[in-house]
C-alpha positions as CSV (number, residue, x, y, z in Angstrom):
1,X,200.3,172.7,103.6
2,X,200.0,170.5,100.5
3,X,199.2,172.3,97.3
4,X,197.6,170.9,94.1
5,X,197.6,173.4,91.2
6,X,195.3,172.1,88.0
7,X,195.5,174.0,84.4
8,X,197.9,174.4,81.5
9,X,201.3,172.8,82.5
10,X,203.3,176.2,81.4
11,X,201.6,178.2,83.8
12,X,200.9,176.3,86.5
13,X,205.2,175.7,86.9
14,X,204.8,179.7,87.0
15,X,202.2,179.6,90.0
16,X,204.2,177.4,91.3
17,X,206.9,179.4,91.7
18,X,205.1,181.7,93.3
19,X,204.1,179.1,96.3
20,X,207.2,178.2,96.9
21,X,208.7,181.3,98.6
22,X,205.9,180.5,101.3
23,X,207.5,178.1,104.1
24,X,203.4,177.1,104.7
25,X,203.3,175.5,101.7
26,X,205.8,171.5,102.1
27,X,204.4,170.0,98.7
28,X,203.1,171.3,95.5
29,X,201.1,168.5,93.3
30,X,200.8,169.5,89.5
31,X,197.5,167.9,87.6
32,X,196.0,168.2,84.4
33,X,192.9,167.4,85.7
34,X,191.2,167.6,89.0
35,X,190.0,164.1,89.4
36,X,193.7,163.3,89.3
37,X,194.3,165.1,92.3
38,X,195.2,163.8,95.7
39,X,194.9,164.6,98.9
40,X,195.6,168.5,99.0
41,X,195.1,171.7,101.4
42,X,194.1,173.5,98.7
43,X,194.2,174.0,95.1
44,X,194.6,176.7,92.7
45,X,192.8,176.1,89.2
46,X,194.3,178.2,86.4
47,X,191.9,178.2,83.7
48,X,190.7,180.8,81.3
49,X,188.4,178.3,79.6
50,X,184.3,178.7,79.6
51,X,184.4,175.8,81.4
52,X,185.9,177.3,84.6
53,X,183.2,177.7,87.2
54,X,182.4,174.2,86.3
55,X,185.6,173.0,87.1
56,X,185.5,175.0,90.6
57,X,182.5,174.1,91.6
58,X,183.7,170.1,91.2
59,X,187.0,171.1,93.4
60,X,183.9,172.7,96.1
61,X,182.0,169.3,95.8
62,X,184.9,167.9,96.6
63,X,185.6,169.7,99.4
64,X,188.7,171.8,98.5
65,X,189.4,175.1,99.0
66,X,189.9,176.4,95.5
67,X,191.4,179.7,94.4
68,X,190.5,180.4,90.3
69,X,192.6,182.1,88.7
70,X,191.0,183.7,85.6
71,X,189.4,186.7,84.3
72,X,186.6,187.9,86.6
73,X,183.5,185.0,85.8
74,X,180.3,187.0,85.4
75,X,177.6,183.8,85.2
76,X,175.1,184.9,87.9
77,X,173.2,181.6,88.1
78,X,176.5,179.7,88.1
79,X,178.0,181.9,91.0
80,X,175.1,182.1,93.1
81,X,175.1,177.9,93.1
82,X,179.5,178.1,93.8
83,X,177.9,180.9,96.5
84,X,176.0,178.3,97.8
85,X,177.9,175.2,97.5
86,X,181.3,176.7,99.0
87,X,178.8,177.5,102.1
88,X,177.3,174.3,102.5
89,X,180.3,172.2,102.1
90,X,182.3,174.4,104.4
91,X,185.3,175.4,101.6
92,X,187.3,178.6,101.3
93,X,186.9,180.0,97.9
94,X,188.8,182.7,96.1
95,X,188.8,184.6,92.8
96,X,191.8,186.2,91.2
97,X,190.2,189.8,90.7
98,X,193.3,191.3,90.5
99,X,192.4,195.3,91.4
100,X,191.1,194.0,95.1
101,X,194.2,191.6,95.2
102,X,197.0,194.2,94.2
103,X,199.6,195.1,97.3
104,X,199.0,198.4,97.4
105,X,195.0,197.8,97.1
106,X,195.4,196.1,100.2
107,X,197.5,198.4,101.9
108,X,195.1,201.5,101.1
109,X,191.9,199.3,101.8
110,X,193.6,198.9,105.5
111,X,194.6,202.2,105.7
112,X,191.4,203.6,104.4
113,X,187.7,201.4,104.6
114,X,184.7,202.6,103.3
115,X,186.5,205.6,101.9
116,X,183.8,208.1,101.3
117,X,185.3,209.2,98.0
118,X,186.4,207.1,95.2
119,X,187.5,208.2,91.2
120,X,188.8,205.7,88.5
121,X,190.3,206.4,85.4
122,X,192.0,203.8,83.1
123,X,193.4,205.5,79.8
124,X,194.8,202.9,77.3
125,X,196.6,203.6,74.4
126,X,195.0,203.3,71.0
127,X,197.4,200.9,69.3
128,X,197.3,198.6,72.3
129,X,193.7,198.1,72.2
130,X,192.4,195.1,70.3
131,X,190.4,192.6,71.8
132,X,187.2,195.1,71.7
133,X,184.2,194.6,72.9
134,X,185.4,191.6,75.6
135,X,188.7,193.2,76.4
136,X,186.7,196.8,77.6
137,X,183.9,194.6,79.3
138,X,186.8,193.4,81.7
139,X,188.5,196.6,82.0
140,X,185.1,198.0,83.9
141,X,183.8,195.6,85.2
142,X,187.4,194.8,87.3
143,X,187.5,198.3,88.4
144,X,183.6,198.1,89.4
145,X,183.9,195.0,91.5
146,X,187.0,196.9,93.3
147,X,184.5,199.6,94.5
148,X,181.8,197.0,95.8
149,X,184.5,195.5,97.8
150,X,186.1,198.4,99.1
151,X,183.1,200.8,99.7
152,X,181.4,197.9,101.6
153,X,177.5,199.0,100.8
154,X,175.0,198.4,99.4
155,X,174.4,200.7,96.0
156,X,171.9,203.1,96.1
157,X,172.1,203.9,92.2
158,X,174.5,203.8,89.4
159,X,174.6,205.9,86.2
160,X,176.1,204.5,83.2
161,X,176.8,206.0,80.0
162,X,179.3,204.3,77.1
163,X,180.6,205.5,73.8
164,X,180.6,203.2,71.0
165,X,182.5,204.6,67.5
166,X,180.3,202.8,64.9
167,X,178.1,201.3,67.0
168,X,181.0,198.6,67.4
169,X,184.3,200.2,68.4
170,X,184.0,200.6,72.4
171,X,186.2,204.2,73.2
172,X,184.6,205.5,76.7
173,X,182.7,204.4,78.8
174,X,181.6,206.6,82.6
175,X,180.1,204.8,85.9
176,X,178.6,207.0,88.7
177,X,177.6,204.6,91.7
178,X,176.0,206.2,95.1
179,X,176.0,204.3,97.6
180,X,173.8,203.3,100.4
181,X,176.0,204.8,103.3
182,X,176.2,208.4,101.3
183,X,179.5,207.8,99.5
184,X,180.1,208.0,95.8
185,X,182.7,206.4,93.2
186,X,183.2,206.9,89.0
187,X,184.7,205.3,86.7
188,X,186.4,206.6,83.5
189,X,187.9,204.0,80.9
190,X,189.0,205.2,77.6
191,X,190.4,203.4,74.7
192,X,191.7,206.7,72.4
193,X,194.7,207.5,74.9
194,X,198.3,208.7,73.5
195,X,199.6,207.2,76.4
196,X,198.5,204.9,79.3
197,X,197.5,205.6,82.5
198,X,195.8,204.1,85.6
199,X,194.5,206.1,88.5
200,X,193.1,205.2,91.7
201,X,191.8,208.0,94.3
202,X,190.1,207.8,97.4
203,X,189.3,210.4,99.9
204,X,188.1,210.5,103.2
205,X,187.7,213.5,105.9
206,X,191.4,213.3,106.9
207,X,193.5,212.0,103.9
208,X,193.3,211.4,100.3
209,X,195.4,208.3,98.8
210,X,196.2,208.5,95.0
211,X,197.5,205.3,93.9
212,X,199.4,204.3,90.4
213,X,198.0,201.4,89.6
214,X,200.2,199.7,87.2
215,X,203.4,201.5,89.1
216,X,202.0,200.1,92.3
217,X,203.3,204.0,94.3
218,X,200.3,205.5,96.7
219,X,201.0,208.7,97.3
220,X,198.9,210.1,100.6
221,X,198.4,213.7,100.7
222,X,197.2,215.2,104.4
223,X,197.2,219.1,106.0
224,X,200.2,219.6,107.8
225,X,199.8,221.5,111.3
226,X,200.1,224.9,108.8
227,X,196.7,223.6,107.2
228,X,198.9,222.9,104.1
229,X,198.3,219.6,101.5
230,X,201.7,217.3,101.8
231,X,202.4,214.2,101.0
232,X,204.0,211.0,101.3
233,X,204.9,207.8,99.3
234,X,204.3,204.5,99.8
235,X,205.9,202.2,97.1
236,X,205.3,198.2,96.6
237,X,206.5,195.7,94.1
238,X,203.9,194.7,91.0
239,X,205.8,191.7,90.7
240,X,205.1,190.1,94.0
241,X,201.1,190.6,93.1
242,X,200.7,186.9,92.5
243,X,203.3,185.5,95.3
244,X,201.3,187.8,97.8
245,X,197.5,186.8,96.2
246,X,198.6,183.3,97.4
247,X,199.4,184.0,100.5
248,X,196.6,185.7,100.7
249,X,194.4,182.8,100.1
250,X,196.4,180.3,102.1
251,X,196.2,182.3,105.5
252,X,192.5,182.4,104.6
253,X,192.5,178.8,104.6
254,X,194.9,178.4,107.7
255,X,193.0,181.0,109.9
256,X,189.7,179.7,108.8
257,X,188.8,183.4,107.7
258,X,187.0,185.2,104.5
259,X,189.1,185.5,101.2
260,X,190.0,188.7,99.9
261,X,187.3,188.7,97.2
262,X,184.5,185.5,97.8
263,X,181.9,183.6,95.9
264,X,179.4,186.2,97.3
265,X,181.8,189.0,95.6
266,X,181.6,187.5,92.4
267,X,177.9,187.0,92.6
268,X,177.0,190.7,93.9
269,X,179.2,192.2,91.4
270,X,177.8,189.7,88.7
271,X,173.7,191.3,89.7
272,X,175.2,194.7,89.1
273,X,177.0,194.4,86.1
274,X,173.7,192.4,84.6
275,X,171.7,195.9,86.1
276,X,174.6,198.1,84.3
277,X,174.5,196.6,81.2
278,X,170.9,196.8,80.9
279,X,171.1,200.6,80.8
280,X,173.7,200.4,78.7
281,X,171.8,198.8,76.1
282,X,169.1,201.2,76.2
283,X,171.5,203.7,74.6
284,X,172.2,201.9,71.6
């Protein structure tokens, strides 16, 4: 497959890198711009700017498959027309939402779907918190579009309650989202930790994976024939998260099959967090 990567020179020679482990992948192109681009398989477009979806849904009119790399877009009209588009014009479209894309996401999303258990917590350390009210939006919103994806429902309803110090500094915030098949997930971020932390646990009637998110270790815990609660380990390397998302995207493209997280991803996670953030509001 040829590649074309488009975006800020320093990191696309980094996401290059991480193509060229892939023996699909016989040519990377690196552009500036996308109207600059040849004749590519696909193309990855690294950009952070407010300008993104834009760009991406110029790469869909032109027919390429396009995996954005960027923090999660939330524009509802704009990704219900990339929706859309990418399924008119026949295009395999990715976004780099990083929880749903992590190895051992994957692995536990195979092991265990539609888990009918699902808790999130994120503790972040005080001094490392700066970026406020953007830098928190992210931090739930990521961990909310994991649980669409993974639960694999429709929601039933969501509870949503945030703490704001000052009405400006954001310090907790707690989701509770039922679901339409009966199971339940939460989310707890909070920014006054002494030390970080990132937990991910899912339960179903005959195991219960807790994962370490940053650490990338899932433990799995299970009754042994005693009726006693052991467990294993199952450990996988954060640094491969991008070479493997990649992959990912380009045996999507070669098997003609979904991406791991799609335009309509993005666009149902985009209705909820306009729904979530509504209540929210209403507190304040």
């Amino acid at each position: 497959m040829k590649i074309g990567i488009i975006g800020d020179a320093k990191r696309a020679v980094a996401w290059e890198r991480h193509l060229r482990p892939h023996q699909i992948v016989h040519e990377v192109e690196l552009c500036p711009s996308i109207s600059e681009l040849g004749n590519v398989d696909a193309c990855f477009l690294v950009d952070e700017s407010e300008q993104n979806l834009d760009l991406l849904l110029e790469g869909i009119h032109q027919r390429l498959n396009c995996f954005l790399v960027a923090l999660q877009p939330t524009d509802t009209e704009k990704l219900e027309t990339i929706y859309r588009a990418s399924m008119e014009a026949g295009v395999h479209v990715q976004f780099s939402h990083w929880p749903t894309l992590a190895p051992a996401t994957q692995w536990m999303m195979d092991r265990m779907p539609r888990p009918s258990y699902l808790s999130i917590s994120r503790d972040i350390h005080y001094t490392q918190f700066m970026n406020a009210k953007n830098e928190f939006r992210h931090f739930w919103i990521d961990e909310l579009g994991l649980c669409m994806k993974w639960m694999d429902s429709g929601i039933h309803h969501i509870e949503a309650k945030n703490v704001l110090l000052n009405d400006t500094h954001p310090s907790a915030l707690h989701l509770f989202i039922r679901f339409d098949n009966g199971s339940t997930a939460d989310i707890n971020i909070y920014t006054g930790a002494s030390s970080n932390r990132h937990k991910r646990i899912s339960g179903s009637r005959h195991e219960i994976l807790d994962c370490d998110a940053p650490e990338q270790v899932v433990r799995i815990g299970r009754l042994s024939t005693g009726k006693h609660l052991y467990f294993e380990k199952q450990s996988f390397d954060p640094s491969k998260a991008a070479e493997k998302a990649a992959l990912m995207f380009l045996k999507s493209v070669q098997m003609k099959r979904e991406t791991p997280f799609t335009p309509y991803d993005a666009y149902q996670l985009s209705l909820q967090i306009k729904q979530i953030e509504k209540r929210l509001s209403q507190y304040h």
